[in-house]
C-alpha positions as CSV (number, residue, x, y, z in Angstrom):
1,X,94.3,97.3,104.7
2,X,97.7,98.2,106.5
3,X,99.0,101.4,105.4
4,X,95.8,103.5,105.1
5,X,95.7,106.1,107.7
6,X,92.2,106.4,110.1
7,X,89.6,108.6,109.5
8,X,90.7,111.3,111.4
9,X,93.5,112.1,109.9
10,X,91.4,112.4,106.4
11,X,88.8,114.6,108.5
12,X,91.6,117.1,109.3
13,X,92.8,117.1,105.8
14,X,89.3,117.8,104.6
15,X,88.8,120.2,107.0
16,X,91.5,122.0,106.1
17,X,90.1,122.0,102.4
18,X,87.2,123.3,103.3
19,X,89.3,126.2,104.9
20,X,91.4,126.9,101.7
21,X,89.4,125.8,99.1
22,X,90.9,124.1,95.9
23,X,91.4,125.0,92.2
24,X,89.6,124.0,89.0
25,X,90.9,123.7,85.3
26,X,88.6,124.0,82.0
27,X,89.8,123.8,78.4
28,X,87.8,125.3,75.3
29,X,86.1,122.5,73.4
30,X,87.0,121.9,70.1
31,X,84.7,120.1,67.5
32,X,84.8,118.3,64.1
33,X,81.9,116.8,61.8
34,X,81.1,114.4,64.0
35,X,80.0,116.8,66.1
36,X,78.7,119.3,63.4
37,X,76.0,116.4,62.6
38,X,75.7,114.1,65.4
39,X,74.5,117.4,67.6
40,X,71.3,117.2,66.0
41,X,70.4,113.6,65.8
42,X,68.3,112.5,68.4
43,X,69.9,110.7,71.7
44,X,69.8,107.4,70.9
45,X,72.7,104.9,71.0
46,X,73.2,101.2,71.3
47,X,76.2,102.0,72.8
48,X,74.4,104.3,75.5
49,X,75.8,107.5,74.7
50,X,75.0,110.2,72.4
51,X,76.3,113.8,71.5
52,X,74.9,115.5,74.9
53,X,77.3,112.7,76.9
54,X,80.5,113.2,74.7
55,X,80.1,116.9,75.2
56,X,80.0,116.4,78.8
57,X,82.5,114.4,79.1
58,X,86.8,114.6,79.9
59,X,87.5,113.8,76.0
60,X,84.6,116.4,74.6
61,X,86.3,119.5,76.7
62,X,90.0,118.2,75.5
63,X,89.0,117.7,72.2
64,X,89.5,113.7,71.6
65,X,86.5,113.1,68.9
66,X,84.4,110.4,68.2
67,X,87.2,109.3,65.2
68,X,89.4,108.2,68.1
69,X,87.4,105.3,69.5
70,X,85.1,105.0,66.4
71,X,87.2,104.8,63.3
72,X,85.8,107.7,60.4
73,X,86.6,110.5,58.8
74,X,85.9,113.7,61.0
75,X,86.8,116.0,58.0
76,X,84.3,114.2,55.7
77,X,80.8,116.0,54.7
78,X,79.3,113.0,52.8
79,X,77.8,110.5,55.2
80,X,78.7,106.9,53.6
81,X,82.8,108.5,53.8
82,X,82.3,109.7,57.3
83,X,81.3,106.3,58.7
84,X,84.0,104.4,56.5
85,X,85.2,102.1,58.3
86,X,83.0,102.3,61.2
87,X,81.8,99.0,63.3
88,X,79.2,98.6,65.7
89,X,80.6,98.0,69.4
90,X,78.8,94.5,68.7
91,X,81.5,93.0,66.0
92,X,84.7,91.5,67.2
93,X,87.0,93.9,65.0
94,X,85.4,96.6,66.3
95,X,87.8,98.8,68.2
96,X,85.2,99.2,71.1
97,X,84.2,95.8,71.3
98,X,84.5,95.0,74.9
99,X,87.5,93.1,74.6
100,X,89.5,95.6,72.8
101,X,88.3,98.6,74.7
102,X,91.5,98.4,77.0
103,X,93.5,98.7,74.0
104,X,91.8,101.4,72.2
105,X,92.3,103.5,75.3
106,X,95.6,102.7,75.7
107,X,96.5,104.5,72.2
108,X,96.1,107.8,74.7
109,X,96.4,106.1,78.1
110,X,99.6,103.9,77.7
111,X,100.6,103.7,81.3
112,X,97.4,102.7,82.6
113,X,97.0,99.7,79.7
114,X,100.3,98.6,80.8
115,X,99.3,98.2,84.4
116,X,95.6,96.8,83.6
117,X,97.6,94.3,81.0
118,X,98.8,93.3,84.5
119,X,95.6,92.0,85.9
120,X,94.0,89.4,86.8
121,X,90.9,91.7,85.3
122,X,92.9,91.9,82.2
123,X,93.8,87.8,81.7
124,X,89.8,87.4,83.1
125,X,88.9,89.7,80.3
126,X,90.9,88.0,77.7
127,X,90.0,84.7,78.4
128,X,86.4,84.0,79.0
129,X,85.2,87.9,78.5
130,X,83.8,88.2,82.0
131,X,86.6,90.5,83.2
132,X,85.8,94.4,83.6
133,X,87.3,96.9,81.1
134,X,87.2,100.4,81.0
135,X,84.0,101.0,80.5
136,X,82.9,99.4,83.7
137,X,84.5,101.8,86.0
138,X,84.5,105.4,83.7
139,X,81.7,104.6,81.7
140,X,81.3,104.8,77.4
141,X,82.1,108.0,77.2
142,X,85.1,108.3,80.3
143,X,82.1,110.7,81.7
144,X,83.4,108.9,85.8
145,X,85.4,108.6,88.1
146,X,84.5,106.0,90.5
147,X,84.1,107.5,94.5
148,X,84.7,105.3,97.2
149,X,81.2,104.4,97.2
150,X,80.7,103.6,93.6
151,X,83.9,101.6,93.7
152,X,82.3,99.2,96.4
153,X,79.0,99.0,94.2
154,X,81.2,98.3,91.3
155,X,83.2,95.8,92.4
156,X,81.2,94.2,94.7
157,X,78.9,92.9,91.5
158,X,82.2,90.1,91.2
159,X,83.1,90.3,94.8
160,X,80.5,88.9,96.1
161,X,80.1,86.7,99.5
162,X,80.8,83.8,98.0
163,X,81.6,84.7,94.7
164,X,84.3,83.9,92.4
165,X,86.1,87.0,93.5
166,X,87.1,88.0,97.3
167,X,84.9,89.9,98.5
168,X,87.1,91.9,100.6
169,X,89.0,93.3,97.6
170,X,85.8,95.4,96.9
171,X,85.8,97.6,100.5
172,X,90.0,97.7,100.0
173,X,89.5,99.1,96.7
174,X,86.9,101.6,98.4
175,X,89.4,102.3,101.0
176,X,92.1,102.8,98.8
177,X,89.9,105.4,96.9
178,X,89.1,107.5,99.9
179,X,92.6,107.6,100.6
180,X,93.1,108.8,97.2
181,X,90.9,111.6,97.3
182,X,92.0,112.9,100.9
183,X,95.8,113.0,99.4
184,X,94.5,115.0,96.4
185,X,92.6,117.2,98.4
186,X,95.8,117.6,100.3
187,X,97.6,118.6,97.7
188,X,95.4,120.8,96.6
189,X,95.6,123.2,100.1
190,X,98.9,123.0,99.8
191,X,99.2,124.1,96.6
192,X,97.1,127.0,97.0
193,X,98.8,128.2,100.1
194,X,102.3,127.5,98.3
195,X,101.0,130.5,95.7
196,X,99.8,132.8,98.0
197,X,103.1,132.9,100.1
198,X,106.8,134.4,100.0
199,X,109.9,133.5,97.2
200,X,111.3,131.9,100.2
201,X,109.5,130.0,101.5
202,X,107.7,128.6,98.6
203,X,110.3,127.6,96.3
204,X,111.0,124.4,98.9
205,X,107.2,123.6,99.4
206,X,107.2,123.7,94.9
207,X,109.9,121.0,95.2
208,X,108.1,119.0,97.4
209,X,105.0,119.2,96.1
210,X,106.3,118.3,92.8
211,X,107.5,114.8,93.8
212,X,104.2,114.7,95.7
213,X,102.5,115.0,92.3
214,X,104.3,112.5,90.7
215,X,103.8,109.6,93.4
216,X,99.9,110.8,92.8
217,X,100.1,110.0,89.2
218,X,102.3,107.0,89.8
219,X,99.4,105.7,92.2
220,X,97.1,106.1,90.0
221,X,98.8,104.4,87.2
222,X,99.4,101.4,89.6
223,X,96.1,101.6,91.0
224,X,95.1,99.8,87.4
225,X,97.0,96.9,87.4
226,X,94.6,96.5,91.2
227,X,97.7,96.4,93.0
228,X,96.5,97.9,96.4
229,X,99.1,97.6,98.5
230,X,101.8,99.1,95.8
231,X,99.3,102.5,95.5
232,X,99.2,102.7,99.0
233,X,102.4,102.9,99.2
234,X,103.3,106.1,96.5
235,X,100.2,107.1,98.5
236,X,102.2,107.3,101.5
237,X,105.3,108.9,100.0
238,X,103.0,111.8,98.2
239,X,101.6,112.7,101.6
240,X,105.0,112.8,103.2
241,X,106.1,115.4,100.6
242,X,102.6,117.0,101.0
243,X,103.0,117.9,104.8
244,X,106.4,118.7,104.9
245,X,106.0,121.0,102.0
246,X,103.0,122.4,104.6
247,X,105.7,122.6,106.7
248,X,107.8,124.5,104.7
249,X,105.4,127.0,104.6
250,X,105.5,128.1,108.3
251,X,102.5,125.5,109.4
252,X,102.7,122.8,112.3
253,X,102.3,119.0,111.2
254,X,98.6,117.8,110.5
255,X,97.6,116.0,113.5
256,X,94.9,113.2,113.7
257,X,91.6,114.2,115.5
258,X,88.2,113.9,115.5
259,X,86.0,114.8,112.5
260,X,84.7,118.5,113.2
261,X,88.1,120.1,115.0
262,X,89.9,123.1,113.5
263,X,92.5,122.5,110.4
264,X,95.9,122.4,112.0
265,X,97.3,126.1,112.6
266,X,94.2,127.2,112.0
267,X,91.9,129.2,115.1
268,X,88.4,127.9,115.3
């Protein structure tokens, strides 16, 4: 795909990770009676998922219960009022039936259904049920996130040689993704070199990095209506922000090289 930069270019970027390291976040868990009886059932689920797997999961350490996707009462004690209202993932007006998944999640994830309402996923989905929903690339529980190479698995189970789909939309998707990653990792350095140095200095490599950020979460929005070539290019823009704010900082420009050689400004 035009646009996506060659691998060594990524390789100095990681490099330069490996150098600096990156942050991590974790929030406290909160829990309701879902949880409070649910933790001591046994792990079985026509669904797939079970306590243990919403636990380890993005919405069990932010505190989105099972209530949200389910229907219930989380405050209820008595059994028959806790499930009120509660359909199996098999009936139509179920809120996670598999057509109506990308709507549930869009109560919390409104930018993303927007885009996805976009695709040709979405009008695939709608019309004969054969088109992917949420669930296929983060799983019941939102427990993934798909890497490069799970993207190319994924997808290519429709794009196939062949197929009804192109198949070459599966290894742009996977290109796209590594892309991703490399800018994030990016970022990341950055970031963590912006707070270790001077007032100065720092308060221009902030600014920058803050538009950087929102061309990152712009691309990712975009990235679920599938259009490519549109997340490529806030891609693009979010690592022209990222380098300069490197720049900012005192360091030379990143330079494309071979997998293995020093992080720019950096002595072996």
């Amino acid at each position: 795909m035009r646009g996506i930069p060659g691998p060594g270019l990524c390789a100095v970027w990681l490099a330069l990770a490996a150098v600096l390291g990156a942050p991590t976040v974790g929030r406290t868990q909160q829990a309701g009676q879902c949880v409070a009886c649910h933790r001591g059932l046994a792990e079985t689920s026509g669904a797939g998922h079970g306590f243990s797997a919403w636990r380890g999961s993005r919405h069990g350490t932010v505190g989105v219960g099972c209530e949200a996707c389910h229907g219930g009462d989380p405050a209820a004690t008595d059994r028959t009022a806790a499930h009120r209202g509660v359909l199996r993932s098999s009936e139509p007006a179920s809120p996670v039936y598999f057509t109506r998944i990308p709507e549930t999640c869009g109560r919390c994830h409104a930018a993303e259904l927007g885009y996805f309402r976009s695709s040709i996923h979405f009008a695939r989905l709608q019309s004969d049920g054969r088109g992917p929903n949420c669930v296929t690339c983060h799983g019941s529980m939102a427990t993934s996130v798909l890497t490069p190479e799970r993207a190319l698995r994924t997808c290519s189970a429709c794009h196939t040689e062949g197929g009804a789909a192109p198949v070459e939309k599966a290894r742009e998707s996977a290109q796209v993704l590594a892309l991703v990653r490399a800018e994030n990792v990016l970022y990341d350095v950055v970031a963590t070199s912006t707070a270790a140095s001077g007032a100065a200095r720092a308060a221009r490599a902030r600014l920058l990095l803050g538009r950087a950020q929102r061309n990152l979460d712009a691309a990712a929005e975009v990235w679920h209506g599938f259009r490519l070539d549109s997340a490529v290019q806030r891609l693009g823009a979010a690592r022209g922000d990222i380098v300069a704010a490197w720049m900012a900082l005192g360091h030379p420009a990143p330079r494309e090289g071979r997998p293995g050689r020093a992080a720019p400004g950096r002595r072996p």
